[in-house]
Structures are given as C-alpha cells and as structure tokens.
C-alpha positions as CSV (number, residue, x, y, z in Angstrom):
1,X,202.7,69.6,92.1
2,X,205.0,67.0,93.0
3,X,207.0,65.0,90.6
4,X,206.5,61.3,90.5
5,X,209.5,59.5,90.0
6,X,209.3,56.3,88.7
7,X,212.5,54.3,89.7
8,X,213.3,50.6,87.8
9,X,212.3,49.2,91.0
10,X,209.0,51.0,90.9
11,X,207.9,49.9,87.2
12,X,209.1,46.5,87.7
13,X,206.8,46.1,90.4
14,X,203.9,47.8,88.1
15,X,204.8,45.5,85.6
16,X,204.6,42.9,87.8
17,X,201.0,43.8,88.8
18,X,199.9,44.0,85.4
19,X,201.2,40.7,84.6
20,X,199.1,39.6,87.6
21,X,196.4,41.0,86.2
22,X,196.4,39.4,82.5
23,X,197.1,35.7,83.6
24,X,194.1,35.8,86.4
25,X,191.9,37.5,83.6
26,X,193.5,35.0,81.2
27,X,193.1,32.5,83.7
28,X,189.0,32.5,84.6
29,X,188.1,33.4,81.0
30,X,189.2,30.1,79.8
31,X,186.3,29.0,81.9
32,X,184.1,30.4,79.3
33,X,183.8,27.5,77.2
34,X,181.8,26.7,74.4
35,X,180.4,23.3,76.2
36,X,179.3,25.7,78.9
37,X,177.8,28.1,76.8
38,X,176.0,25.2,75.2
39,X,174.9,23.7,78.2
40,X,173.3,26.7,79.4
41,X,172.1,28.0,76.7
42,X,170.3,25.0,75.4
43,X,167.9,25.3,78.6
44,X,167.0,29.2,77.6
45,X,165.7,28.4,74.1
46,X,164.0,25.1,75.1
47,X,160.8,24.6,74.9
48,X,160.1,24.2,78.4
49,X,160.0,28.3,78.2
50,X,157.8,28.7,75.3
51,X,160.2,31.3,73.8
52,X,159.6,33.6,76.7
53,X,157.8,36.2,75.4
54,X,157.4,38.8,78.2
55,X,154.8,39.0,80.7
56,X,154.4,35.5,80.1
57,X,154.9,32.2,81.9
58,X,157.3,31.2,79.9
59,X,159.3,34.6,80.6
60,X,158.7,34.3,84.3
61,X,160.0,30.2,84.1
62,X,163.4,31.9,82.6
63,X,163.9,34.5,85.1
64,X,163.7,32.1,87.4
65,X,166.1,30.2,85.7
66,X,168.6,33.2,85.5
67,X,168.2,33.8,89.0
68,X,168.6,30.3,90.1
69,X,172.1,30.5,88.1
70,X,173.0,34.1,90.0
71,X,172.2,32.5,93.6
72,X,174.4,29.4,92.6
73,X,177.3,31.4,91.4
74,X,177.1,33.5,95.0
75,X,176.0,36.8,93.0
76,X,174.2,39.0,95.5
77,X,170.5,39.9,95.0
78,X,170.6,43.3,92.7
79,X,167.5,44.7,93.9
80,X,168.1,45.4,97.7
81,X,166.7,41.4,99.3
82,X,165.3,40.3,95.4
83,X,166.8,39.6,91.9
84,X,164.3,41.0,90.1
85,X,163.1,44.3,89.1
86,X,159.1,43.8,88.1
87,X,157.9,46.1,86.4
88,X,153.8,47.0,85.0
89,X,153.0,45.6,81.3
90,X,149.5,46.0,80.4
91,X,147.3,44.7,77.7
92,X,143.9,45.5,76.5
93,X,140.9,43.1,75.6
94,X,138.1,44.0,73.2
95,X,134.6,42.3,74.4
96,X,132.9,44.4,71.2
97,X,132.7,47.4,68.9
98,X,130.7,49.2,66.7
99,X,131.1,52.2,63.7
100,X,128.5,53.8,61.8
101,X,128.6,56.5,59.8
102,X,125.5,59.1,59.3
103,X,123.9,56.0,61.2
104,X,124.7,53.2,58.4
105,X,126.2,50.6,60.7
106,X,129.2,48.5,59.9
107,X,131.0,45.7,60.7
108,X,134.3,44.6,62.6
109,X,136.5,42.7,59.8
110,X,134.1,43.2,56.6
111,X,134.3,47.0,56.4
112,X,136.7,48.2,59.0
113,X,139.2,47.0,61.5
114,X,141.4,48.8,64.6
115,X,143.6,48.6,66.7
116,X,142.8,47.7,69.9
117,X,144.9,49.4,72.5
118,X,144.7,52.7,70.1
119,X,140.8,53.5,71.4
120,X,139.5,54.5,74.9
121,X,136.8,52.6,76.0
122,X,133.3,54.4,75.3
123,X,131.7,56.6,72.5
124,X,133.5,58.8,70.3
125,X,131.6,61.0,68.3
126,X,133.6,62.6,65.4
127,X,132.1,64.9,63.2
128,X,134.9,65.9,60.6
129,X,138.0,64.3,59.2
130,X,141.3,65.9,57.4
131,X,141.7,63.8,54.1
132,X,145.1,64.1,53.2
133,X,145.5,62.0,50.0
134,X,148.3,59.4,50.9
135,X,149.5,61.3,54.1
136,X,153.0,61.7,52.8
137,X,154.8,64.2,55.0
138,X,154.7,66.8,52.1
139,X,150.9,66.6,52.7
140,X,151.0,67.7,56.1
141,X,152.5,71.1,54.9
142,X,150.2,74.1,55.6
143,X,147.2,72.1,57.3
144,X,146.2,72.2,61.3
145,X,145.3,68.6,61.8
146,X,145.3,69.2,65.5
147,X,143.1,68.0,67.7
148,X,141.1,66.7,64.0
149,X,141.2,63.2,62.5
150,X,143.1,62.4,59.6
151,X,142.4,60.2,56.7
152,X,144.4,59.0,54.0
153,X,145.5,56.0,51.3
154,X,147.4,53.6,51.7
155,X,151.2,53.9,50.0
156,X,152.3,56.4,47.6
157,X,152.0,57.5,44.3
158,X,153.8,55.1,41.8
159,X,156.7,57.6,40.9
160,X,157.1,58.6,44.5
161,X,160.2,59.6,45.5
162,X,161.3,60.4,49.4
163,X,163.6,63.0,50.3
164,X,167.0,61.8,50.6
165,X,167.3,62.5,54.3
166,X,164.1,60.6,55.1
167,X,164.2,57.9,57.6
168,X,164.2,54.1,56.4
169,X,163.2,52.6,59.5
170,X,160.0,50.0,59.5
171,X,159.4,51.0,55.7
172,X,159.8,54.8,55.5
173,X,158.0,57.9,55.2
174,X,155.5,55.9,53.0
175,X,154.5,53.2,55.8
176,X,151.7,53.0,57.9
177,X,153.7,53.7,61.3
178,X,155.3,57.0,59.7
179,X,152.1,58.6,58.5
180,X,150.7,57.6,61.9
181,X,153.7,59.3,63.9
182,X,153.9,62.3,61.5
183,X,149.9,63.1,62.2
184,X,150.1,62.0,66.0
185,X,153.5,64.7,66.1
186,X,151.2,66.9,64.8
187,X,148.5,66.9,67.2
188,X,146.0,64.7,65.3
189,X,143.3,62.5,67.7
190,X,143.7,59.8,65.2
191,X,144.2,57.9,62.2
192,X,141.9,56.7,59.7
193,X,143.7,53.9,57.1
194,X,141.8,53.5,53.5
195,X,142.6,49.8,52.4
196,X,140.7,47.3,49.6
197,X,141.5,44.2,51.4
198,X,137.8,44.2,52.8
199,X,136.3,41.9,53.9
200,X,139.3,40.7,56.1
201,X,140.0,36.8,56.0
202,X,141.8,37.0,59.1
203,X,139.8,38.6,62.1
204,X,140.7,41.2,64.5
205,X,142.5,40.4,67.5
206,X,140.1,40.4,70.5
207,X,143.3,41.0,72.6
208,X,145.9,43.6,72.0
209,X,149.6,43.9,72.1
210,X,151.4,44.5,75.2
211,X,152.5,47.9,76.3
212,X,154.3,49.4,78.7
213,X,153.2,52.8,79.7
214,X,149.0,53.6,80.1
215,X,148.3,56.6,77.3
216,X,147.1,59.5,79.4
217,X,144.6,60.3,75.9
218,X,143.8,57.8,73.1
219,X,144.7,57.8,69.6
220,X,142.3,56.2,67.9
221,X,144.0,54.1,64.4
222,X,141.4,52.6,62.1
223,X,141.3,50.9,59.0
224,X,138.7,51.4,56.6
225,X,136.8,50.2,53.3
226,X,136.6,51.8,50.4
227,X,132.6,52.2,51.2
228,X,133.7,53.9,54.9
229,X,136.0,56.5,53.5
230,X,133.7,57.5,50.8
231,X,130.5,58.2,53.2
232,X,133.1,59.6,55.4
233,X,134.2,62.1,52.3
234,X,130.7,62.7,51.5
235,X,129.8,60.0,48.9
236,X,126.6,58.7,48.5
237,X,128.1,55.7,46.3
238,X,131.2,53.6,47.1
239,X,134.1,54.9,45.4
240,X,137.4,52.7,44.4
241,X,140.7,53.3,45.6
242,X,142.1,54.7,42.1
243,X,138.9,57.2,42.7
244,X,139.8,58.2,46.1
245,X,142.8,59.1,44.9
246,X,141.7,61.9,42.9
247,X,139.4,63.6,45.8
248,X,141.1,66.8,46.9
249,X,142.3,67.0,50.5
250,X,140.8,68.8,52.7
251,X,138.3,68.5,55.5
252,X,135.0,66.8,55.1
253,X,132.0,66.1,57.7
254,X,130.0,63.2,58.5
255,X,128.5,62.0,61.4
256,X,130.7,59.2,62.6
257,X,130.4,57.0,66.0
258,X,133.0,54.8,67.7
259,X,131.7,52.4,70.3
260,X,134.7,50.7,71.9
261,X,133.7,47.9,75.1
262,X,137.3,47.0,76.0
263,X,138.9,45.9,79.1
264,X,142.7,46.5,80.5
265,X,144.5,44.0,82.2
266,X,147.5,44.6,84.5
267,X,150.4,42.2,83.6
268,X,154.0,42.3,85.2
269,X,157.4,41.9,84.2
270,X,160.7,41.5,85.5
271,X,165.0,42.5,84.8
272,X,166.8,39.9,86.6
273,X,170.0,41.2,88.3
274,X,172.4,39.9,90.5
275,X,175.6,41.8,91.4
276,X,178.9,41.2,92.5
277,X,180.5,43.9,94.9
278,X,183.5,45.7,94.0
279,X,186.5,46.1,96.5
280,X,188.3,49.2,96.3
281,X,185.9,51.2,94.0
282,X,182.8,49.3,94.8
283,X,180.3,52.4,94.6
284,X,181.2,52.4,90.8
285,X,179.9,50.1,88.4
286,X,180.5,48.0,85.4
287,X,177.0,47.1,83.6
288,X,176.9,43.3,81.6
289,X,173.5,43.3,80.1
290,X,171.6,41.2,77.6
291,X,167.9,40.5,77.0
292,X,166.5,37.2,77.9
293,X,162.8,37.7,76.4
294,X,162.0,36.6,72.5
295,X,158.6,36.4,70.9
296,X,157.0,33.2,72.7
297,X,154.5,31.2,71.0
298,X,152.3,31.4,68.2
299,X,149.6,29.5,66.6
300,X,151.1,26.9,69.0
301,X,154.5,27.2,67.0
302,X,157.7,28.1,69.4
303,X,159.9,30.7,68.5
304,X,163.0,29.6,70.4
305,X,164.9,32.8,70.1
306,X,168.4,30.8,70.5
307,X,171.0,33.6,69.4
308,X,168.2,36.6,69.7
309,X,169.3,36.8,72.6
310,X,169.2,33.4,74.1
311,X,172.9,33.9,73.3
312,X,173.6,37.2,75.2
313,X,171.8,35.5,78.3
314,X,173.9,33.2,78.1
315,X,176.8,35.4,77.6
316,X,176.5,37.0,80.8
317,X,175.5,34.2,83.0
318,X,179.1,32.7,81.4
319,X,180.7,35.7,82.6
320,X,178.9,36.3,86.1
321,X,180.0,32.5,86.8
322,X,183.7,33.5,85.6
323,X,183.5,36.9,87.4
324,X,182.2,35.1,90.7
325,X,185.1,32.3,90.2
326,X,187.1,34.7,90.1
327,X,186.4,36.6,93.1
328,X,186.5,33.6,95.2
329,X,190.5,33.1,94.3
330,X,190.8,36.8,95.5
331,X,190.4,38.5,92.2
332,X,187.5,40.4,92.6
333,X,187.1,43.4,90.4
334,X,187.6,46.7,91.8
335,X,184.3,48.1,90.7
336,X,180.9,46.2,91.2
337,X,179.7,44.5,88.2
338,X,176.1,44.8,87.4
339,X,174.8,41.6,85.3
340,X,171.7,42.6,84.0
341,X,169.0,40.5,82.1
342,X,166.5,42.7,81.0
343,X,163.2,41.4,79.4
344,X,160.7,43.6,77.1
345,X,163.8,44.0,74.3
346,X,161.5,42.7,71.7
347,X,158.7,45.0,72.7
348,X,160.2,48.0,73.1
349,X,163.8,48.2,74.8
350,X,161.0,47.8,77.7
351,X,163.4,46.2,80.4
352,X,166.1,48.6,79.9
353,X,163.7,52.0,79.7
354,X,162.7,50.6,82.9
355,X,166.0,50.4,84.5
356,X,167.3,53.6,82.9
357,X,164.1,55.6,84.2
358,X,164.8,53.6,88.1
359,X,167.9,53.0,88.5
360,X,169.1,50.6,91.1
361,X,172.4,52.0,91.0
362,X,173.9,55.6,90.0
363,X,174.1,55.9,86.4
364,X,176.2,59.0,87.4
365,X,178.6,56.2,88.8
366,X,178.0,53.7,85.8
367,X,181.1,53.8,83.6
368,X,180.0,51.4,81.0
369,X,177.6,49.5,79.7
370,X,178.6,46.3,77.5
371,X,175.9,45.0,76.3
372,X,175.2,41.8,74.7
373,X,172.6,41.1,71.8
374,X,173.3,37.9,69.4
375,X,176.9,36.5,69.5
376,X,175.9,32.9,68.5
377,X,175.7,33.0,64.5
378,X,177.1,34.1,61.3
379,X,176.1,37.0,59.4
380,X,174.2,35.4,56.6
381,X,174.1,39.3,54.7
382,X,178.2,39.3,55.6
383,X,179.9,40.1,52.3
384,X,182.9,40.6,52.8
385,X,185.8,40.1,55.8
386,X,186.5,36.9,57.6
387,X,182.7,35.6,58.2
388,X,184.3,33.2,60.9
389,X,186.3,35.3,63.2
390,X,184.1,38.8,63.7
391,X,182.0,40.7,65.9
392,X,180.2,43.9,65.4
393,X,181.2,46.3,67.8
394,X,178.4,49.6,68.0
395,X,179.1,52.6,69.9
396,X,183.1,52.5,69.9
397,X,183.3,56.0,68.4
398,X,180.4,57.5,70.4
399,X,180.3,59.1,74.0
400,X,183.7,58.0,76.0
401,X,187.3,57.8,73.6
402,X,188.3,55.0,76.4
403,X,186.1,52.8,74.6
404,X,187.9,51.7,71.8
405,X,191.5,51.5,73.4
406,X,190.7,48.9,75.7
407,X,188.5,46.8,73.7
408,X,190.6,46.9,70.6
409,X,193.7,46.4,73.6
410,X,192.3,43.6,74.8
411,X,191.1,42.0,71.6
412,X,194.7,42.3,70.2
413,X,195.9,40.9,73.0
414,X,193.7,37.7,73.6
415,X,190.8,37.1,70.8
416,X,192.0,38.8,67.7
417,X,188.5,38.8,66.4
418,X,187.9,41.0,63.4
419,X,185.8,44.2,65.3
420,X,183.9,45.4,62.5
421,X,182.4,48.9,63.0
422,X,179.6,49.2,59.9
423,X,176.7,49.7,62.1
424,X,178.3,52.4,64.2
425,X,177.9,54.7,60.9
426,X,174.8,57.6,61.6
427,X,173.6,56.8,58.0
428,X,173.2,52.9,59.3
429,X,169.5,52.1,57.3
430,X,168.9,49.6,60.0
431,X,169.4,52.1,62.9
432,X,170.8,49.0,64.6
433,X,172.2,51.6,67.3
434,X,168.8,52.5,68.4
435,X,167.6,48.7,68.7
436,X,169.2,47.0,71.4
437,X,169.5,47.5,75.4
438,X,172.5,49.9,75.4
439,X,170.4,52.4,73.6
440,X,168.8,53.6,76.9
441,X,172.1,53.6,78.8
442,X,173.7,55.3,75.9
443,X,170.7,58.0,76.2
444,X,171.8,58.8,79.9
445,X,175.1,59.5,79.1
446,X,176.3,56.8,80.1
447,X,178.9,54.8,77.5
448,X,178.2,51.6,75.3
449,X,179.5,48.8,73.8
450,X,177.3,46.7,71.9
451,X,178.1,43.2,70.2
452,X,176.2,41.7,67.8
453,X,176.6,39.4,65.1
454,X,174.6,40.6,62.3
455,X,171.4,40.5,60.2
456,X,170.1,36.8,60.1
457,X,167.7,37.0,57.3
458,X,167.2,33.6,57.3
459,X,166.0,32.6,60.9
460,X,165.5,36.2,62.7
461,X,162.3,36.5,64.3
462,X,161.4,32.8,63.1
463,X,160.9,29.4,65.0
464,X,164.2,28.4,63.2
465,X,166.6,30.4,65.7
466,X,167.5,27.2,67.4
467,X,170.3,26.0,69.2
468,X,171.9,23.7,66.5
469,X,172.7,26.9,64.6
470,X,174.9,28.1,67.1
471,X,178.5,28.9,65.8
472,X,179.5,28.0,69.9
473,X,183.8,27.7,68.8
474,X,182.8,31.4,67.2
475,X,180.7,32.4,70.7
476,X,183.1,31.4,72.9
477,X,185.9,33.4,71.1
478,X,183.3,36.4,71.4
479,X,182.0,36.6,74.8
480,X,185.9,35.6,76.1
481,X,186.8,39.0,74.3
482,X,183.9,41.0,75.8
483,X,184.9,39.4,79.5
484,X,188.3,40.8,79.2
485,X,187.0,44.1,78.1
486,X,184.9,43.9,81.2
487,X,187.5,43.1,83.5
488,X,189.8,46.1,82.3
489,X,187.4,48.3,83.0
490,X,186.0,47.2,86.3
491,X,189.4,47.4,87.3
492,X,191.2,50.2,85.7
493,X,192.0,53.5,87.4
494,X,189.1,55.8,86.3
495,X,185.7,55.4,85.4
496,X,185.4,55.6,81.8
497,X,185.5,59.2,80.1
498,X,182.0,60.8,78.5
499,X,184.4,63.0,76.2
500,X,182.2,62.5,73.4
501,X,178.9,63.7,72.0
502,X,176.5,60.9,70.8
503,X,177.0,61.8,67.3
504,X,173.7,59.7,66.0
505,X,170.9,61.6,64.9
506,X,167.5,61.9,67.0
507,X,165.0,59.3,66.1
C-alpha cells in the first residue's frame, strides 16, 4: 500500500476546504430563522387544515401545501414525475348488528358493545369460550386458547403486582390492549371484555378507526354486560362483577351469534417528498423526515397539532429551502438529500412503514435518517438541566458510532444546545424510541437520529398545541443544529457506519 504523504502544502489546502465548508454551512443556516419558521409554520396548524388528520381533506390541503413549498424552492419531484407517495388507508362502517346468546337477544350499547373494524362482516357462530379470570398473562399459562375465544375481567386484582420486566406501554400487562395482544399472540379468534358500565351513555361508533393494512382473518373484540358474560358462563341469573370474579377459568359453552352488516371503504394517503440531487455521491442519500399529520377535528373542535409535528414539518421545509439556497450558490451536498413528510405518524408510524416497506430510494444506500418530531416547546416534565437551551437526541448510541461524533461536532461547534440522551435508555417507560418515524428506518438497519423536545403533558394530543406556544428563538437554535448535522453528513467521505447492534429490546 502506498504511503500518503501529507506535505504543509497539502493540509493547508484541506484546511482550507474545510473552512469553505463551515462558513457556507454557517452561511445558509442562518437562513433558518425563527420569523421563517413562524411564518410557515403558522399556515400548517391553521385552521384552514382542520388539524390534518390523515386520509382527510384537511391532510390532503397540507400536502399540498408542502408540495407547493418543494416546487418553489426547485426541489425535484421524489417519486419519479409526482411528490407524493399515496398510499391505501381504509376504514369500516357499521350499518347494524346483532348478539344473542342461547337465542336471548341483546342490544348494541345497553348490554354489549365492539369494535368495529375487529369483526368480519356476516354470522359468527361460537359455541365455547376460554374464561380466563382477569386475563393476566400468568393466566394464559398452561391453556390452548387457540383458535377459542377468550373471556375475562376487566383489570386486576387489588394487590396485583406485575413482573418487573413487564412492559409499561399503553397501561401494562393489566390493560385492555395487552390482554388482547397476549390472547391474539396466542392464537385466540377473539376477545370478549366483562365491564359494568352498561348501559353505555355514549354510543358506538357507526364508523371505525382508520387502518392501514386489510386483516387476512378477523379478530373479533367485544365488550360485554355483566348479564352477557354470565349466560355466556352458564348462568341462568345475572351475576355481579365481584361474583364473576370468583368463577373458575376454564371453558364454558353457550350458543352465541354475531351478526355483523358492515361496509369497508377505500381511503388514500400520501408522504410528500421532494429531493434534491447530490453531486459527486448522488446515488447515496441523506433522509430529513418529519410527520405532517395530527389528529384533525373532533366534535367540531380543532386539534391544531402546532409542535406535534407541525414543528418538524416545518423544520424540514426550513431546511429543504436552506439546502436548495444553497445549492444554487454552488454548494450542493455531495449526497442527495431526501426531505420526507410522512403522514399516518399518529396512526401508526403509517407513512414511514409505508416508505420503509417501498422504498423510493435504496435504503442499502441511505446513510442516515434524522428525523424530526416536536422541536417547538419546552419540556413541561423537564426537571432538571437548562429547560431553555436542550434537545433530546434518541438513537446516538444505537446502530452507526458516526452518529454521535458529528452531531455532538457540530453542536459544539455552532448551537451548543444541551443534547440530552434520557430517552435513548432500553428501560425508557415511554418507549419513545419506538414512537416516531425513525423507528421504521432504524428497523432496516438503517441509522437514526431523532429530536424531540419532550413530554408536553399539558397540551399533547389537545386543541391547545397552538402556535403561540412555540419557543420559535429555542426552534431556530434546534433545527440550525440538526441542518449542520445534515450537511456533514451528506457531504462527508463515507456513508455512515452500521457498526452497532440496535440494543433496544423487541416490542
């Protein structure tokens, strides 16, 4: 191998490059400015877009938006002549339904209730169910549900304690969605909930919530009366829920009928993408992503979604318009840079699992993902630090060692934000690594950066996420930091290392 010398000649004229380098990075990401954040971002949580829940009007009046911004700032369409990726949503309709056990009818919101998307459409006959006290995952132990349905109570015992490795997501091993996954992971055909809050004062849903992928088979969830449960167990009388609880589990028979009339209708979505092509190294690319969906409107009330994520839309349209000025004064980066606004985040990750499962673009050549998810607010849970000059920064330690050199480089260099790494810890309770965008990049393989600015107890996922709570000094400082990181890395030598194992555990 040859030896490389390096004479003072040589690195002066590296230097010199470098130098180059930081004062054109230095140079368009002052154009990130916290007027122009404002300015953009109070058009995405207006209420012209009726918090642009997805698959709705008010999503589709955003993307247009975004793309609008991508044409103007000379960003190439990212999906081959079009800027947007649509993708299939789909959401059932219930026009009526009907239970009756060992032919006692009942009826829809005074003795049971469902959920709507969990049921095929048709007659389900079901002739034995698994009662499994307060299907606790200890329950499960030593019984074949499969194939069966199972019943059970609502809760857990008073002096219930969970194992100490049990997950805490969405309430824990004693909630609803965890029974249901532990008996659907087990083969079960369905659910069968025993409340007391019959009759209901709020009626079922006639339409259901969105989803993404059609269920090749159904898994029927329903909630039941005390009265239901105890025909279903055998009783003759109605017993009360502190009876129910001393029945032993088991499997009991009764003839039970489901009549579900429901239609489905075909909805669409869309990512918006624009991308901006890479010189040297312009079959590699550099992802910017951030969702621009939130929950829309209900009971006529807006949910404006200003820093969930109106703020990381914003974000990256801020740094597409720097990253295009850029490249028109003949500093374009050496890789292409991908600015992705995915919608279905609040759904599901939807947008993102849609992209990750068809790419447009290698994810093989994908170095990074940096992806953008609430940079407009305080932490109001923030205990401790600087609460005015902070980011949370998930994913530094995980996949690629790169990761943390440059942004940690760069942030020394030209933010010197606080970079606070609590939710990067496997033993997060929040599991906030799992519940953003970068989750289904960081599931390819391919490495993250996430940056986020913390648990908004106050106005998350309410109609009071507006844009006068926007910290938009404290944004600007952000997003300048995470454009610098950007342009390191669309322009350093080498794609980013995967030297790492994702060291989270599975979900």
């Amino acid at each position: 191998m040859k030896k490389l010398l390096f004479t003072p000649m040589l690195l002066a004229s590296m230097f010199a490059i470098a130098q180059n380098s930081d004062d054109a990075a230095a140079k368009f990401a002052s154009t990130i400015t916290a007027k122009s954040l404002k300015e953009k971002l109070s058009v995405i949580a207006s209420a012209e877009f009726e918090g642009r829940e997805t698959a709705t009007p008010g999503q589709k009046k955003a993307a247009a938006y975004i793309e609008s911004l991508f044409k103007k700032f000379g960003l190439k369409p990212g999906n081959g002549d079009s800027y947007q990726q649509v993708y299939p949503v789909y959401q059932d309709e219930l026009l009526g339904v009907k239970l009756s056990v060992n032919g006692k009818p009942f009826q829809l919101d005074k003795d049971f209730t469902f959920t709507v998307q969990s049921a095929a459409s048709g007659v389900s006959n079901i002739n034995e169910v698994v009662f499994l006290g307060y299907g606790l995952p200890e329950d499960f132990a030593n019984i074949d549900v499969k194939g069966k349905v199972v019943l059970f109570l609502d809760g857990a015992p008073a002096d219930y304690k969970p194992a100490a490795n049990a997950p805490t997501r969405r309430g824990g091993p004693t909630a609803f969605f965890a029974k249901a996954g532990m008996a659907r992971t087990k083969g079960a055909a369905g659910v069968v909930l025993i409340s007391n809050s019959f009759p209901r004062k709020v009626a079922t849903a006639t339409k259901g919530e969105m989803y993404l992928t059609k269920a090749t088979s159904s898994f029927t969830t329903v909630t039941v009366s005390e009265e239901i449960a105890s025909a279903l167990l055998g009783r003759t009388s109605t017993l009360s829920i502190d009876k129910l609880k001393e029945v032993n589990k088991g499997t009991y028979y009764a003839e039970t009928k489901l009549d579900v009339n429901k239609v489905t209708t075909n909805l669409e979505s869309s990512n918006v993408i624009g991308i901006l092509e890479g010189t040297d190294k312009k079959d590699e690319y550099v992802v910017l992503s951030g969702h621009y969906d939130h929950l829309g409107k209900r009971d006529m009330v807006i949910y404006y979604g200003a820093d969930d994520d109106g703020s990381g839309t914003t974000s990256v349209l801020q740094m597409a318009e720097a990253f295009a000025a850029a490249k028109k004064k003949g500093n374009g980066p050496r890789r292409s840079i991908i600015f992705l606004a995915v919608s279905g985040e609040e759904k599901g990750l939807w947008g993102s699992q849609y992209y990750s499962e068809h790419p447009l673009y290698p994810l093989a050549k994908t170095s990074v993902d940096l992806n953008t998810d609430m940079v407009g607010r305080v932490d109001t849970e923030r205990k401790t630090g600087d609460t005015t000059n902070y980011v949370y920064v998930i994913g530094h330690d995980k996949l690629s060692s790169d990761l943390p050199i440059i942004n940690e480089g760069v942030n020394k260099q030209f933010t010197n934000l606080t970079l606070d790494y609590k939710y990067d810890d496997p033993n997060d309770k929040n599991q906030i690594y799992y519940r953003s965008d970068h989750y289904n990049f960081a599931k390819m393989g391919v490495p993250i950066l996430f940056f986020y600015d913390g648990m908004l107890l106050a106005d998350y996922h309410k109609p009071t996420d507006t844009v006068d709570k926007i910290n938009f000094e404290l944004m600007e400082k952000r997003v300048k930091m995470i454009f610098h990181t950007a342009w390191v890395m669309a322009n350093r030598d080498q794609m980013l290392k995967r030297d790492i194992p994702l060291n989270m555990p599975s979900r």
